[in-house]
N, C-alpha and C positions, 0 to 999 in steps of 0.2 A: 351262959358264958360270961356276959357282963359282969354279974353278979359272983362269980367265979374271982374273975380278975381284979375288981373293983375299980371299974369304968362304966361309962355312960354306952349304951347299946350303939349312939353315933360311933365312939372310939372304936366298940368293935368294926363296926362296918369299916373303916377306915383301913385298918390295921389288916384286917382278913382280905380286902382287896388293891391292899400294898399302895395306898393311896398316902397323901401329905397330911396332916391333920393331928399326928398325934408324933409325942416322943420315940428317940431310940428304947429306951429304956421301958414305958408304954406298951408298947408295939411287941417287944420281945416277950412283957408278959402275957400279953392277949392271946401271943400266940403256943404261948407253954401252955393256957389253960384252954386252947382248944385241942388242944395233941391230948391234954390229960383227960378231955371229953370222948375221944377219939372223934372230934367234929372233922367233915372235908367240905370241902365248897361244893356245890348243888351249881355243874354245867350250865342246866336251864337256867336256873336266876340272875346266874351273870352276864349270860347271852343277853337276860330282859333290861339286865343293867346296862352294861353297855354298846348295847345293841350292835351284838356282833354276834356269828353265826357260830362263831369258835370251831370251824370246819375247813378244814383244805382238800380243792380239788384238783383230781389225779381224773383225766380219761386217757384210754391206751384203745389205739384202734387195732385189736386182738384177737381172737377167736379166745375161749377159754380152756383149751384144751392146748393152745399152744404154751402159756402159761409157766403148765409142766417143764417144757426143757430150756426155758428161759434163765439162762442165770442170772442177767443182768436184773428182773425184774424182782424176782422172789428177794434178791440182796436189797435194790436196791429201796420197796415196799419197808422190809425190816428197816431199814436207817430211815427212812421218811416216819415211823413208829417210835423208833429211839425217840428222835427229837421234839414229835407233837406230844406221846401220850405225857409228860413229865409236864407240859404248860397248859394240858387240859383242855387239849385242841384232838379233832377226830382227822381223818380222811376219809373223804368224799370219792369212792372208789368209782368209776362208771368203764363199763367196757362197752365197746361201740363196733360194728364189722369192717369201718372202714374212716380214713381220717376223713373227718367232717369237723368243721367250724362251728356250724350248727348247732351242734351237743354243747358248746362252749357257752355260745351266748344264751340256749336257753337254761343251764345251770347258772351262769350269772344271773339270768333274769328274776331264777326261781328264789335269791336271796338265802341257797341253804349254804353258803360255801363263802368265807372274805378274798379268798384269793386262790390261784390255782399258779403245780408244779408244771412245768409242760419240758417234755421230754421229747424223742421222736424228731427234731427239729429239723425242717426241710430247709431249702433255699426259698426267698420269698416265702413264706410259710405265714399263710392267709388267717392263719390263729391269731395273730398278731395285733391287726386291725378291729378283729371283732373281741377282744380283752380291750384294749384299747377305749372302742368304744362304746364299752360297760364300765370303763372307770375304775377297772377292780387289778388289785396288783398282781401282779407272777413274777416267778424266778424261773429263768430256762436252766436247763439240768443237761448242759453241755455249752459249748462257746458256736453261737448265733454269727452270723454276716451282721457286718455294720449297720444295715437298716433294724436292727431290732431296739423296737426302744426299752425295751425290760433288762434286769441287770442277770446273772447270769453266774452260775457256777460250774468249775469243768475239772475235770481229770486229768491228768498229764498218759491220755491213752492213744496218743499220740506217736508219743515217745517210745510207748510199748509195744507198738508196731515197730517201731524202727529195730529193736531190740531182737526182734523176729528177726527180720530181714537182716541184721547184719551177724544174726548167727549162723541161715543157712549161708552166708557170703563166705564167712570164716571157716565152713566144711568142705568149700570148695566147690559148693554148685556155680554150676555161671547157666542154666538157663532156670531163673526161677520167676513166677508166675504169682499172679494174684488171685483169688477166689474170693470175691465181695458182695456184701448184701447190695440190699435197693439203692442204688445212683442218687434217688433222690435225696436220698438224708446226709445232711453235715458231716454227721460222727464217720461214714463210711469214705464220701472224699477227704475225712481229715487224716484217716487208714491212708486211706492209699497213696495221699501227697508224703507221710512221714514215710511209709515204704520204697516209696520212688523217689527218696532225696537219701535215704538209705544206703540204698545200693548204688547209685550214682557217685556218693561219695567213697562206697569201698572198688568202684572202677568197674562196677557190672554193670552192662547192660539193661534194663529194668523188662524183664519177659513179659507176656500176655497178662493182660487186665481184664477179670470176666467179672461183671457185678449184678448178682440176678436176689431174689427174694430166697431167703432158704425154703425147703418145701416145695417151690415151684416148677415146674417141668424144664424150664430153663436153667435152673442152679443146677438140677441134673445131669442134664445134657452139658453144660461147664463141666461137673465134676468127670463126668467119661474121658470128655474130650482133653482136660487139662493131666488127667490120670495118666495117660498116654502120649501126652508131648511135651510133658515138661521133667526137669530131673530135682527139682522144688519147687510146693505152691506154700503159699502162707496164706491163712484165710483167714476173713475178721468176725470170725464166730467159735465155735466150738462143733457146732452143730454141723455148719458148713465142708469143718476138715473132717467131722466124721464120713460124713458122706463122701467124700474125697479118696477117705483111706478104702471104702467100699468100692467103690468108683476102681480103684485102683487092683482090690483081689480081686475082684472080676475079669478085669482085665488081664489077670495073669503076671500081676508086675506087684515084686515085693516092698514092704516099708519098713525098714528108713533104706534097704538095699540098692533097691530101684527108683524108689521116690519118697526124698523125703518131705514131711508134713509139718507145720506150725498150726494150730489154732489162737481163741482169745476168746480170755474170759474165764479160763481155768476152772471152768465148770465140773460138777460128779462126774460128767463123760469124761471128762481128760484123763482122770486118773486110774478109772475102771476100765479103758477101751485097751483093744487090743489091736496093736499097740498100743501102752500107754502113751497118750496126746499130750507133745509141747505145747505148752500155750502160755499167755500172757493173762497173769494172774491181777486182778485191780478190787481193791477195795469200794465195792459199790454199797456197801452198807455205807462206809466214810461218807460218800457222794451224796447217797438221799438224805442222810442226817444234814449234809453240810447246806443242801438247795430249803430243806424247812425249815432249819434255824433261822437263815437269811431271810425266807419268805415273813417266818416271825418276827421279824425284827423291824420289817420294811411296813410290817400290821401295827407296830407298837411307835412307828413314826422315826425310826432310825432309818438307816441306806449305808452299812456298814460293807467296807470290802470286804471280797471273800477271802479266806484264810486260804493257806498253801494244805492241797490235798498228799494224801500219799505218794510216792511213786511207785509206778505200774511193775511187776517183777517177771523177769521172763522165767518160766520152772521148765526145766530142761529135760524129757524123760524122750522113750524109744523110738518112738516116732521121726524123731530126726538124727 
């Protein structure tokens, strides 16, 4: 390639790892005569170069078969891929059965990974302390409590809750109901404070709040019991309302006639269920793209704000 360009083998290396050392004019040729070599940079050697792992880690405490009906993940996987595979950075995928801190500091330990997305984010959320004191950077992939000292990208999915709720207010339900995941996580009280200032604002009352795991014997027992006493629930999944709308033929009681339904997330179920499921559609590709860029950039010694994401879109179909 030197010998190509007519440069010193130094110039190349300079030029191919976008380093100082050589002209505009230089640089542009060195790199026309690697394109016309079909040359690409070798991962490995620059890892040895600059001794970096050129890896980002992702743990999700999962099952892997939940995976499948997960919209949030499968999007937002693809956008964390947009953004690395293009600066020749991997993801460091680990799935674990349940949240543990532990998996964190020993993949920090193990030196395969420079930084990790963290997702999931609880109150006091004990990840926090042990990145911290591995020295290694992250971006949280939603908006943390004040105590987080990592910087943070979020979605205005907030809002798309409220969007819910103040559509079934506009059809005239006045006892409508909430059906929410796990208590512990941010993103679900961030659900349910924009829901409950929602409908407070359109003059409603704000109905039962039930927040359980989907899947588990309690989200169940929610979805019977809320099937049956309320005359709209909005729920912060996809997953959640379906179960709800099931919840509710069982019970003998129609949808949107008897009860109507909002999900989120605008997942394949929403549009194939029957009823088709309103829900609150969000660009979580946008998101994952937007927490790895950031995390990249924080690796190459920048701390740039995060840029304004999409807003969330409510899609209106039978179900309500």
């Amino acid at each position: 390639m030197a010998r190509r360009a007519g440069v010193s083998p130094a110039a190349v290396s300079f030029a191919v790892n976008d380093r100082p050392g050589v002209g505009a004019e230089t640089r542009a040729r060195i790199l026309r005569a690697a394109d016309d070599l079909g040359w690409r940079p070798s991962a490995h050697a620059r890892a040895l170069t600059d001794a970096r792992a050129r890896a980002v880690g992702l743990v999700l405490a999962r099952d892997p078969g939940d995976l499948e009906t997960d919209a949030f993940f499968v999007r937002f996987l693809a956008g964390l891929e947009r953004a690395l595979s293009p600066r020749d950075h991997a993801l460091l995928l680990q799935l674990v059965p349940a949240a543990e801190a532990g998996a964190y500091a020993r993949l920090a330990a193990s030196g395969r990974v420079d930084g990790f997305v963290l997702t999931d984010v609880e109150r006091d959320d004990p990840r926090f302390g042990v990145l911290e004191a591995a020295g290694l950077p992250a971006v949280v992939a939603g908006r943390p409590g004040p105590d987080c000292p990592f910087p943070w990208v979020e979605t205005e999915h907030g809002p798309g809750m409220a969007a819910a709720a103040e559509h079934l207010a506009a059809r005239g339900h006045e006892r409508i109901a909430l059906l929410g995941g796990e208590a512990r996580l941010d993103y679900v009280q961030a659900r349910a404070d924009h829901w409950r200032a929602a409908l407070l604002a359109a003059g409603r009352e704000p109905g039962p709040v039930v927040l359980a795991a989907p899947g588990e014997p309690a989200a169940a027992t929610a979805a019977r019991a809320l099937a049956t006493g309320a005359t709209a629930v909005a729920a912060t999944s996809d997953v959640l309302a379906v179960s709800l709308v099931a919840a509710a033929r069982a019970a003998g009681r129609r949808v949107p006639e008897d009860l109507a339904v909002t999900g989120f997330d605008d997942s394949p179920l929403a549009a194939h269920g029957v009823p088709p499921l309103t829900s609150v559609r969000v660009d979580y590709a946008e998101f994952g793209a937007a927490a790895a860029d950031r995390l990249l950039r924080l690796l190459d010694g920048e701390d740039p704000a995060p840029g304004r994401l999409s807003a969330p879109e409510l899609v209106v179909r039978a179900s309500s």
